[in-house]
N, C-alpha and C positions, 0 to 999 in steps of 0.2 A: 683613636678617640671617637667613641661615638656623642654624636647630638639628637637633643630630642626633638622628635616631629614637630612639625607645626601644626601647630590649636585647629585649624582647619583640617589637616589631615588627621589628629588623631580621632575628631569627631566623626568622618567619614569611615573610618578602622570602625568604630565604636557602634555605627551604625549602622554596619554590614555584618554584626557578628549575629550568629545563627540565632540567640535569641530575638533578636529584634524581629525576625522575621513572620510574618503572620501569614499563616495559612489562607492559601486564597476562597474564598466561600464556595467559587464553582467546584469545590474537588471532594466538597461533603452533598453535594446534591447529587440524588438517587439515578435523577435522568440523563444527568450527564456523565456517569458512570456507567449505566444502561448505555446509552449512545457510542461511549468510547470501546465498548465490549463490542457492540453489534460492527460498529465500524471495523476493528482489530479483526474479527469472526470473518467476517466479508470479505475483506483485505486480506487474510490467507489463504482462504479455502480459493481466492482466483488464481493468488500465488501458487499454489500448489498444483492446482487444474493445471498454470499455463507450464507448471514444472514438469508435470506427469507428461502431457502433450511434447514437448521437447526431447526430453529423454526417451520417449518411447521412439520417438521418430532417428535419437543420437542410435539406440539400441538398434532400434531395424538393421541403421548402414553397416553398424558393426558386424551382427550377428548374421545377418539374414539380407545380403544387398541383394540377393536375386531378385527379392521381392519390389525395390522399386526399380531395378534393375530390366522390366518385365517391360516390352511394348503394348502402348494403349493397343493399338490396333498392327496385327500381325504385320510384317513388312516395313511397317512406320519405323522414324527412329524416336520420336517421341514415348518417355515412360513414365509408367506411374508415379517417378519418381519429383518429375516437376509438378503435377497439379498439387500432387500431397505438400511440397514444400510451399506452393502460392497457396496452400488451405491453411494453413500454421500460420501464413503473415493473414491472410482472414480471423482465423479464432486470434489471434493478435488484437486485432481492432475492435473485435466482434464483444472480445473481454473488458478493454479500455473504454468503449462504448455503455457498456453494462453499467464500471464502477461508475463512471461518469455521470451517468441518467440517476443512479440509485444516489449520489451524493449529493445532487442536485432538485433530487424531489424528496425525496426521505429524509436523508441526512439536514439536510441546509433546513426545513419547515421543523424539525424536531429541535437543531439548535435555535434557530429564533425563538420558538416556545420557552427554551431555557432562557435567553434573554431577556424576553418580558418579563418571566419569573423575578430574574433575578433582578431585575429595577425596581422590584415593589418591595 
């Protein structure tokens, strides 16, 4: 035997359903649409850079290990193959570094702007 909710819960049901819901104002404004793009654009094109960079170096060991395989200097046992890996954890930082600077001067003074905006 079912019972009916309680007046408090059905008012909370009733005011979670989809219409009740209002679009929030920041998702029709131009710059903040602009900004979610530029941000999205930014945000892959490092993804991608730091993809390519990885896979070229996974490709090397597969395809072609001689090549870091090779001594810096004749005789040594040291090979190309460790500076190139300490250069990958460099473009590593080098790229986190980037996004970080650009969210921080770019990104962060173009949302405040939308914030004032959006108070008035």
């Amino acid at each position: 035997m079912e019972q009916p909710a309680p007046a408090a819960a059905s008012a909370v049901m009733e005011s979670m359903a989809p219409s009740a819901i209002a679009p929030h104002p920041l998702l029709s404004d131009s710059r903040f649409r602009d900004l979610v793009r530029k941000r999205r654009t930014f945000a892959w094109t490092l993804t991608l850079l730091m993809l390519a960079i990885y896979f070229a170096f996974i490709l090397t060991l597969a395809f072609s290990p001689q090549l870091l395989g090779q001594p810096i200097v004749a005789g040594e046992p040291m090979t190309w193959g460790i500076p190139v890996g300490f250069g990958m954890f460099v473009v590593t930082f080098a790229l986190v570094a980037v996004y970080v600077w650009r969210a921080n001067s770019v990104h962060d003074g173009i949302v405040e702007s939308i914030r004032q905006g959006a108070g008035k």
